[in-house]
N, CA, C and O atoms as a Tinker XYZ file with bonds, in Angstrom:
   336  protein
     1  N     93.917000  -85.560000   -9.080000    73     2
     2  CA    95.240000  -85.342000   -8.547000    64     1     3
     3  C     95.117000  -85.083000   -7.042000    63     2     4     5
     4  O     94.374000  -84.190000   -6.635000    81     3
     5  N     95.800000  -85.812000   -6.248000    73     3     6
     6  CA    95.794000  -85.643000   -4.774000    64     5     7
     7  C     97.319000  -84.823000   -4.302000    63     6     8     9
     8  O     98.471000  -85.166000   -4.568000    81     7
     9  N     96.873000  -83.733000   -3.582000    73     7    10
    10  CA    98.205000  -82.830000   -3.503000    64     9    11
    11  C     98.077000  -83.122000   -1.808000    63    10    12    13
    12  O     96.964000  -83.362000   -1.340000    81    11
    13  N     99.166000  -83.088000   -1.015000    73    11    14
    14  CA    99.660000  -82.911000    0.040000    64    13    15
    15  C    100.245000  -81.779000    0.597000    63    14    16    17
    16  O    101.280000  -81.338000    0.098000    81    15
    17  N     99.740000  -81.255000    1.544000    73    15    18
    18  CA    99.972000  -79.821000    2.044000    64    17    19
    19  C    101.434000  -80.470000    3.195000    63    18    20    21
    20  O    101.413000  -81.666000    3.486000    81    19
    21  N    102.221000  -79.858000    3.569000    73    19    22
    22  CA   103.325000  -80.265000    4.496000    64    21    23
    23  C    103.144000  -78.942000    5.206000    63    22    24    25
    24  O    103.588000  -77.910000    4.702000    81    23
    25  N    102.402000  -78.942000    6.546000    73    23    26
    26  CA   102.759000  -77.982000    7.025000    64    25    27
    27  C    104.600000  -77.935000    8.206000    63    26    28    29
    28  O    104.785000  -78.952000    8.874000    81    27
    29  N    105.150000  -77.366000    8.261000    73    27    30
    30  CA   106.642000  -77.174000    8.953000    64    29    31
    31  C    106.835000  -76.166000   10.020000    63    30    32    33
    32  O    107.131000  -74.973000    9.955000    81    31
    33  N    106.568000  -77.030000   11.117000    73    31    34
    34  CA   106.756000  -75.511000   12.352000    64    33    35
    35  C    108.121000  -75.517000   12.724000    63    34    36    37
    36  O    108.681000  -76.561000   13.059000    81    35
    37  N    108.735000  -74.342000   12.686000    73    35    38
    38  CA   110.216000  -74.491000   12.938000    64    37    39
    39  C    110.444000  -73.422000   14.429000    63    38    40    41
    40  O    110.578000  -72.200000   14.365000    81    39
    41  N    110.444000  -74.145000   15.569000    73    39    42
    42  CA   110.937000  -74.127000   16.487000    64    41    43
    43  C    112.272000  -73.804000   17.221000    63    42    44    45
    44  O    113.068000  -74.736000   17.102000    81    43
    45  N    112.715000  -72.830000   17.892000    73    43    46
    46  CA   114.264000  -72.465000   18.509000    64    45    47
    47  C    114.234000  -73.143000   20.228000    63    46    48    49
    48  O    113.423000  -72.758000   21.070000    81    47
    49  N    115.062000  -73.968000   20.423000    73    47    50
    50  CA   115.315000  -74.143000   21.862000    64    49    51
    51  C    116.737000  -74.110000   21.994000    63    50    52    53
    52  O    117.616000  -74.360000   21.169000    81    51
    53  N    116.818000  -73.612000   23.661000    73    51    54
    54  CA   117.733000  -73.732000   24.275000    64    53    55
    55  C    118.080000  -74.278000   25.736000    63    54    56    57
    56  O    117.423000  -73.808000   26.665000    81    55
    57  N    118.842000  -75.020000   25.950000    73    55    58
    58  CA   118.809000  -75.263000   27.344000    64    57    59
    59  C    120.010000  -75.938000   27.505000    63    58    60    61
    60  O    120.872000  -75.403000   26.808000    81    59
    61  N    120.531000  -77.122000   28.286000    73    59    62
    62  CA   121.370000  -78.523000   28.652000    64    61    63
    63  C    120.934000  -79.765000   28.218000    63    62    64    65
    64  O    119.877000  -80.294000   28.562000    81    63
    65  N    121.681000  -80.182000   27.528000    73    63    66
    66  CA   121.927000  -81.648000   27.222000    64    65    67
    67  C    121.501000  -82.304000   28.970000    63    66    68    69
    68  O    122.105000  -81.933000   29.976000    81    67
    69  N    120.427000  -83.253000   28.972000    73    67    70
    70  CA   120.538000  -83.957000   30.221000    64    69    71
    71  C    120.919000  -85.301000   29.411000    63    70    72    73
    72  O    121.974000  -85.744000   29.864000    81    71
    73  N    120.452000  -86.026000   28.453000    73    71    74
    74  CA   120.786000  -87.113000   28.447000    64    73    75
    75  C    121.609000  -87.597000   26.878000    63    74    76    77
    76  O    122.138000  -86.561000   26.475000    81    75
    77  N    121.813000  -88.387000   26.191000    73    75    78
    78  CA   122.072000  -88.317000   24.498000    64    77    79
    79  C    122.427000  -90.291000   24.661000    63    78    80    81
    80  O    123.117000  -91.118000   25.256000    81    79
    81  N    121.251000  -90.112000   23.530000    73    79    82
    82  CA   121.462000  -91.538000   22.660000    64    81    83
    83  C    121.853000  -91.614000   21.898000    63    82    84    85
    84  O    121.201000  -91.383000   20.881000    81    83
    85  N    123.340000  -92.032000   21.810000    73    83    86
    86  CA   124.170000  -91.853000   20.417000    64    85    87
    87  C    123.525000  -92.881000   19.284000    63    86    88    89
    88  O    123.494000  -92.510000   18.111000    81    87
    89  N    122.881000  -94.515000   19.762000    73    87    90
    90  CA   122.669000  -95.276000   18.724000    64    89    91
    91  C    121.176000  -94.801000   18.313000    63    90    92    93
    92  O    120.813000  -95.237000   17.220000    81    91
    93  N    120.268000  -93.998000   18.989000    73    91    94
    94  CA   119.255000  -93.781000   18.691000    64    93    95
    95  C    119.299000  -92.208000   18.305000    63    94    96    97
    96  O    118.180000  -91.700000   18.247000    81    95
    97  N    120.039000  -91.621000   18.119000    73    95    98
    98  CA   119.985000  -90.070000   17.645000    64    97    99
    99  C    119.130000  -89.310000   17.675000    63    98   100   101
   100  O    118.565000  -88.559000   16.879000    81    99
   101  N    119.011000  -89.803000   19.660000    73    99   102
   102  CA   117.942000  -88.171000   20.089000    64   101   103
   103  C    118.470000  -87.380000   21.121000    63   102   104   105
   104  O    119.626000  -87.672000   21.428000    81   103
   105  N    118.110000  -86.747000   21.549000    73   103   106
   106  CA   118.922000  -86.232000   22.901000    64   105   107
   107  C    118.122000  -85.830000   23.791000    63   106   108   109
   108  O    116.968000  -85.853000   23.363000    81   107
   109  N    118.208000  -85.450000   24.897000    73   107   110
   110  CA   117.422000  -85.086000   25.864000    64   109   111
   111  C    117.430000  -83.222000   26.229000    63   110   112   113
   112  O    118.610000  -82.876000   26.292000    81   111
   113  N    116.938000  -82.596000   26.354000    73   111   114
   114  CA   117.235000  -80.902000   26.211000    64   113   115
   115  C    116.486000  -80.389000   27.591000    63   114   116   117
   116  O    115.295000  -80.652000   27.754000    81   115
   117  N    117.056000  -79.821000   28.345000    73   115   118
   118  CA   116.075000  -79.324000   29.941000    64   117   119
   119  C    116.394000  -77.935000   29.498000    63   118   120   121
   120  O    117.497000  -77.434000   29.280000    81   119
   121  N    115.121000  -77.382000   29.405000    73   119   122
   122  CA   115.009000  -75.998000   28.928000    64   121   123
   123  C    114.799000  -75.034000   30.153000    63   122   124   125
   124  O    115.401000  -75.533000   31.104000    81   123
   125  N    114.242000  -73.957000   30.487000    73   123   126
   126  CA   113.858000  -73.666000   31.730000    64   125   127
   127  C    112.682000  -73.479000   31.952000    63   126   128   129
   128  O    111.847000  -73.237000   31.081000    81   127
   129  N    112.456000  -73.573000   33.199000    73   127   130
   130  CA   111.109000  -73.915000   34.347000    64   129   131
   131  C    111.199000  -75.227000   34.082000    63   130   132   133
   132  O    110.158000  -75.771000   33.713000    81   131
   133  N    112.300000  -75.963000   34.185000    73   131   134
   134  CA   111.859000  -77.342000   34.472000    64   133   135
   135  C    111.417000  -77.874000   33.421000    63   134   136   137
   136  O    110.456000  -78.573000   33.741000    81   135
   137  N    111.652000  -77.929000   32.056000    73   135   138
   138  CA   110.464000  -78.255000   31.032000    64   137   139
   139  C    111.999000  -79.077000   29.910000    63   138   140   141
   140  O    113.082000  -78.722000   29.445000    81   139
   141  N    111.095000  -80.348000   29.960000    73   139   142
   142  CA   112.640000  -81.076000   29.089000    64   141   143
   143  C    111.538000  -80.999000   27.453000    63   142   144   145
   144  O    110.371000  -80.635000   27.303000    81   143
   145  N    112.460000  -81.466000   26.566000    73   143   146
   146  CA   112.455000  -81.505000   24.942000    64   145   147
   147  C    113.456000  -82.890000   24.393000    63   146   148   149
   148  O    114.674000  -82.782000   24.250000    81   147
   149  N    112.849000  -83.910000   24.181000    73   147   150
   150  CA   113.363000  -84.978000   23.254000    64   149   151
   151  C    113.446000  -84.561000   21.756000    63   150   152   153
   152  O    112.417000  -84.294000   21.135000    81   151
   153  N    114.820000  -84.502000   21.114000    73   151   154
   154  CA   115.399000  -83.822000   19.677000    64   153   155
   155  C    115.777000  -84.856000   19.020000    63   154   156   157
   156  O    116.248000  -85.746000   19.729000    81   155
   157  N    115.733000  -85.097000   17.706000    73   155   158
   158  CA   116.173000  -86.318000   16.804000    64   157   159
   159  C    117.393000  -85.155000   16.531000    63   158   160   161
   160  O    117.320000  -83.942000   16.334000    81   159
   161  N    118.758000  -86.268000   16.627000    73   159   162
   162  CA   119.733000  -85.338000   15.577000    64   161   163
   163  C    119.644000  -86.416000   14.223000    63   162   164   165
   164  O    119.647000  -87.644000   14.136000    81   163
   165  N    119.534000  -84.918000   12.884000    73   163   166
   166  CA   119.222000  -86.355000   11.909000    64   165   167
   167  C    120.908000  -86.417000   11.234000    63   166   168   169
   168  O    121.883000  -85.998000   11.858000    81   167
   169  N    120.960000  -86.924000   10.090000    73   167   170
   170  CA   122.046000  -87.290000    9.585000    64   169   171
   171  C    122.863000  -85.978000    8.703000    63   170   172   173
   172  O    124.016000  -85.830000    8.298000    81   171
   173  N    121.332000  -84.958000    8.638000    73   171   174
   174  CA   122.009000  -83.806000    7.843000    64   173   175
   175  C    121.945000  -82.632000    8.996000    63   174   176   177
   176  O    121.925000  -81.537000    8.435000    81   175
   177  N    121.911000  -82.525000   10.271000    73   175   178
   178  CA   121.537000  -81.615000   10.870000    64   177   179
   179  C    123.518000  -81.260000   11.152000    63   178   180   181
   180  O    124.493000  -82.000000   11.275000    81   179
   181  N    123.337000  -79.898000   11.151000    73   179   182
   182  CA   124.649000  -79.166000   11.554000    64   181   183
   183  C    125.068000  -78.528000   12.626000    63   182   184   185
   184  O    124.643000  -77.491000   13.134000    81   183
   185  N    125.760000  -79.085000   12.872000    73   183   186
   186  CA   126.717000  -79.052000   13.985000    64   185   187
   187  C    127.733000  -78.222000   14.550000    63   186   188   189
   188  O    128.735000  -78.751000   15.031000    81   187
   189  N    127.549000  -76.615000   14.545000    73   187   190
   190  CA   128.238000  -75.669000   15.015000    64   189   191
   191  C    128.736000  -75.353000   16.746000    63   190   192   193
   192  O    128.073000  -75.552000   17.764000    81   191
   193  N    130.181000  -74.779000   16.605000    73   191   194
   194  CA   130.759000  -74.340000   17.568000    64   193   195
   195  C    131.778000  -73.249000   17.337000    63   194   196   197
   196  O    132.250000  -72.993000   16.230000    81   195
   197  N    132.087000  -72.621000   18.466000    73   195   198
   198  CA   133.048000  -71.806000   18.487000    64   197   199
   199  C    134.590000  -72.081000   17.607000    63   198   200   201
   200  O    135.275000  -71.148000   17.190000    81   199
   201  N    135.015000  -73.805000   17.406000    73   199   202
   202  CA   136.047000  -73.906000   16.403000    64   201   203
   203  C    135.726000  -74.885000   15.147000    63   202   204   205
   204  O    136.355000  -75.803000   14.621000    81   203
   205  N    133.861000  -73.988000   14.781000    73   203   206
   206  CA   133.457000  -75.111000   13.614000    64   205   207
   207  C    132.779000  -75.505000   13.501000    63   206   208   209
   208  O    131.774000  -75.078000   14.069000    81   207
   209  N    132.677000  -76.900000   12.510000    73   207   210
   210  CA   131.891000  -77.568000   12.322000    64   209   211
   211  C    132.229000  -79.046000   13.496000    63   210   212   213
   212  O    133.379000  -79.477000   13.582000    81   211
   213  N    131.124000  -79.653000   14.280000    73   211   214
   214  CA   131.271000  -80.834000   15.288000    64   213   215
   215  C    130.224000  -81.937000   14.259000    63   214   216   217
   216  O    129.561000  -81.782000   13.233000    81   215
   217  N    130.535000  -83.136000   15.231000    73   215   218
   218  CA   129.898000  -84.050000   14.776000    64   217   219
   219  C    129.034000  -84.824000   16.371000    63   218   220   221
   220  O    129.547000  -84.648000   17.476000    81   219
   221  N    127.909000  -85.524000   16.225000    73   219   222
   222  CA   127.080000  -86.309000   17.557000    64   221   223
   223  C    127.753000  -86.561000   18.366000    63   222   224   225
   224  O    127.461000  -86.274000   19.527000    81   223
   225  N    128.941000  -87.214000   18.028000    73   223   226
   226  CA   129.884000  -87.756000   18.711000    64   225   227
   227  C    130.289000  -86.263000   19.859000    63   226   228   229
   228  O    130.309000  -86.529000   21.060000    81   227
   229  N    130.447000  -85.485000   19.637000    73   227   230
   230  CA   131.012000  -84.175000   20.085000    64   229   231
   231  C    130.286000  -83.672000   21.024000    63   230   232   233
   232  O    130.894000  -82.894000   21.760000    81   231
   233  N    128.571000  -83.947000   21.386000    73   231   234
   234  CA   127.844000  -83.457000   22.030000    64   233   235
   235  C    128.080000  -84.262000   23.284000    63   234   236   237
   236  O    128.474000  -85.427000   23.237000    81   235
   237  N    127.834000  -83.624000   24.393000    73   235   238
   238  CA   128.419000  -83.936000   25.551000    64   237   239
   239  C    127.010000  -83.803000   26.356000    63   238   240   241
   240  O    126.174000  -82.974000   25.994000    81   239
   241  N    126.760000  -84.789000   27.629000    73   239   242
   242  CA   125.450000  -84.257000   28.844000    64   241   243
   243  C    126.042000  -83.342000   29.315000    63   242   244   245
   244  O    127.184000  -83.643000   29.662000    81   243
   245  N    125.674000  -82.031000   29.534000    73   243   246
   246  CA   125.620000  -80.951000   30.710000    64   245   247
   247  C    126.227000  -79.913000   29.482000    63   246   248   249
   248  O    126.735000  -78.869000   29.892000    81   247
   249  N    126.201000  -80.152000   27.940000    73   247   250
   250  CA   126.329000  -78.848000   27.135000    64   249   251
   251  C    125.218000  -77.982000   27.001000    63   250   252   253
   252  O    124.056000  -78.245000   26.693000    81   251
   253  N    125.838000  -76.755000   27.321000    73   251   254
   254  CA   124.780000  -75.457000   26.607000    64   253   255
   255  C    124.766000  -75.622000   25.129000    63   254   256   257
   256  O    125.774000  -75.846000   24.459000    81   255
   257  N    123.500000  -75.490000   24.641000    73   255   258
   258  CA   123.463000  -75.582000   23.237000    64   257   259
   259  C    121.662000  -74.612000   23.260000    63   258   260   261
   260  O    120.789000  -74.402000   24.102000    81   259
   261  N    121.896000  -74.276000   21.780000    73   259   262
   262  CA   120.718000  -73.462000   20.948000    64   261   263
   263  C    120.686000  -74.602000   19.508000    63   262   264   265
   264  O    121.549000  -75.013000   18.733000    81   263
   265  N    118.952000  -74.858000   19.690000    73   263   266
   266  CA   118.958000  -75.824000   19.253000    64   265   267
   267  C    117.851000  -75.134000   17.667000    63   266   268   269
   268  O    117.012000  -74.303000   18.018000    81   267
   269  N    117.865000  -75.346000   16.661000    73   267   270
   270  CA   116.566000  -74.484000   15.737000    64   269   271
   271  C    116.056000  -76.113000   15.045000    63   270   272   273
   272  O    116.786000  -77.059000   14.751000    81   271
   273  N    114.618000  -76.004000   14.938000    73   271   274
   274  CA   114.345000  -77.665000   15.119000    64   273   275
   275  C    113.121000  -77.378000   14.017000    63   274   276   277
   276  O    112.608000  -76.258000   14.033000    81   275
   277  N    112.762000  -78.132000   13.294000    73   275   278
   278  CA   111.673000  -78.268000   12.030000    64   277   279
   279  C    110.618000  -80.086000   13.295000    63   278   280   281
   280  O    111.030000  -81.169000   13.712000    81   279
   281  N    109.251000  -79.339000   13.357000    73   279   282
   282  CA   108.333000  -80.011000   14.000000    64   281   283
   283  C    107.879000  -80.895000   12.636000    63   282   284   285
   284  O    107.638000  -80.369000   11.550000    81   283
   285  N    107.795000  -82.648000   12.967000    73   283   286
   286  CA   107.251000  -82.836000   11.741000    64   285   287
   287  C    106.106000  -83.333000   12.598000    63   286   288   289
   288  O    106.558000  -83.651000   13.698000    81   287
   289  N    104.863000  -83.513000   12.524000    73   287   290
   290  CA   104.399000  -84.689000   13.178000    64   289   291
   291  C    104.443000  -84.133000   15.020000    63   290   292   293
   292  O    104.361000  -83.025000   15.550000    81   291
   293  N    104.590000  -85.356000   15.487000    73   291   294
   294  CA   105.071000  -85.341000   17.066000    64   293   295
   295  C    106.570000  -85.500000   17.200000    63   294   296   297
   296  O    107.062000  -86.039000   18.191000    81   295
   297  N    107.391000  -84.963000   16.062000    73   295   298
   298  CA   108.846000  -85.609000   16.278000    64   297   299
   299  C    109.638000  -84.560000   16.383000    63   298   300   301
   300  O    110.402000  -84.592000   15.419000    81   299
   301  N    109.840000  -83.708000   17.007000    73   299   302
   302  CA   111.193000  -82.862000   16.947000    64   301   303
   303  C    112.490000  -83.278000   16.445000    63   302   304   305
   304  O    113.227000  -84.110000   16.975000    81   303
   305  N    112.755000  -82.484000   15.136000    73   303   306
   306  CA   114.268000  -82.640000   14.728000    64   305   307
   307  C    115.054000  -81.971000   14.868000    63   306   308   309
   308  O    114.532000  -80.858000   14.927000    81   307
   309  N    116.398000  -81.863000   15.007000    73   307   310
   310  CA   117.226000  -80.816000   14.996000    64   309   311
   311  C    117.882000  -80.396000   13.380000    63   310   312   313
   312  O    118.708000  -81.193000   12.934000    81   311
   313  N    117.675000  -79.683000   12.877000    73   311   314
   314  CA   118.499000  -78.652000   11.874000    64   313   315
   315  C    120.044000  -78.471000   12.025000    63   314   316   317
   316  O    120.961000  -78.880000   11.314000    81   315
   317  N    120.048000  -77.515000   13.507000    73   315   318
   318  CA   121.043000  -76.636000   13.685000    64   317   319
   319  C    121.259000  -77.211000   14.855000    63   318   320   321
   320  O    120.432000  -77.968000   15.364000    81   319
   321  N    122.210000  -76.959000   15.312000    73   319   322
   322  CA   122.858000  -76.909000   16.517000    64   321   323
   323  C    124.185000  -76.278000   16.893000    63   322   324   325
   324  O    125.249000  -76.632000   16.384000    81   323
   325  N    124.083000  -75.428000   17.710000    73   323   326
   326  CA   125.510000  -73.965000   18.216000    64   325   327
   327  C    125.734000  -74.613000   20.007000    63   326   328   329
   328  O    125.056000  -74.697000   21.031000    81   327
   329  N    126.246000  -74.740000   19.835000    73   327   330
   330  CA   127.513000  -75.307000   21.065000    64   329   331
   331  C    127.798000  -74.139000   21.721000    63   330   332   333
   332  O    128.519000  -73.400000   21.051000    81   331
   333  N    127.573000  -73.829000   22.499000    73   331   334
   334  CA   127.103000  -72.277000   23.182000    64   333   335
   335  C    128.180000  -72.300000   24.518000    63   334   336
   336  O    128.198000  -71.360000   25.313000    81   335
């Protein structure tokens, strides 16, 4: 029997939207000291704000956002997302 270990680092960022690929569902994140973060938004990741639940479409360049992200691999995903 061959078992597979999944290890899951789950990661919190925050910073500005600098860039967003709506057909490619990643975004661009400038955190501080200068230090950017490429985020997959996936299809189940949630989308909070002050009136709710948002959708990709809703994320804007130059939003504050807190981002909580599951590392798979080299791929940052987003989970969560709070519209700050």
């Amino acid at each position: 029997m061959i078992r597979a270990l999944l290890v899951l680092s789950i990661v919190v960022l925050t910073g500005r939207i600098v860039s967003i690929d709506y057909l490619r569902e990643k975004m661009l994140l400038a955190e501080s000291r200068n230090r950017t973060a490429t985020v997959y938004v996936l299809p189940s990741t949630n989308i909070v704000g002050k009136n709710g639940y948002h959708t990709i479409a809703d994320l804007k360049k130059g939003a504050h956002v807190e981002i909580y992200t599951s590392v798979r691999g080299t791929r940052t995903n987003a989970e969560i997302i709070k519209l700050l």
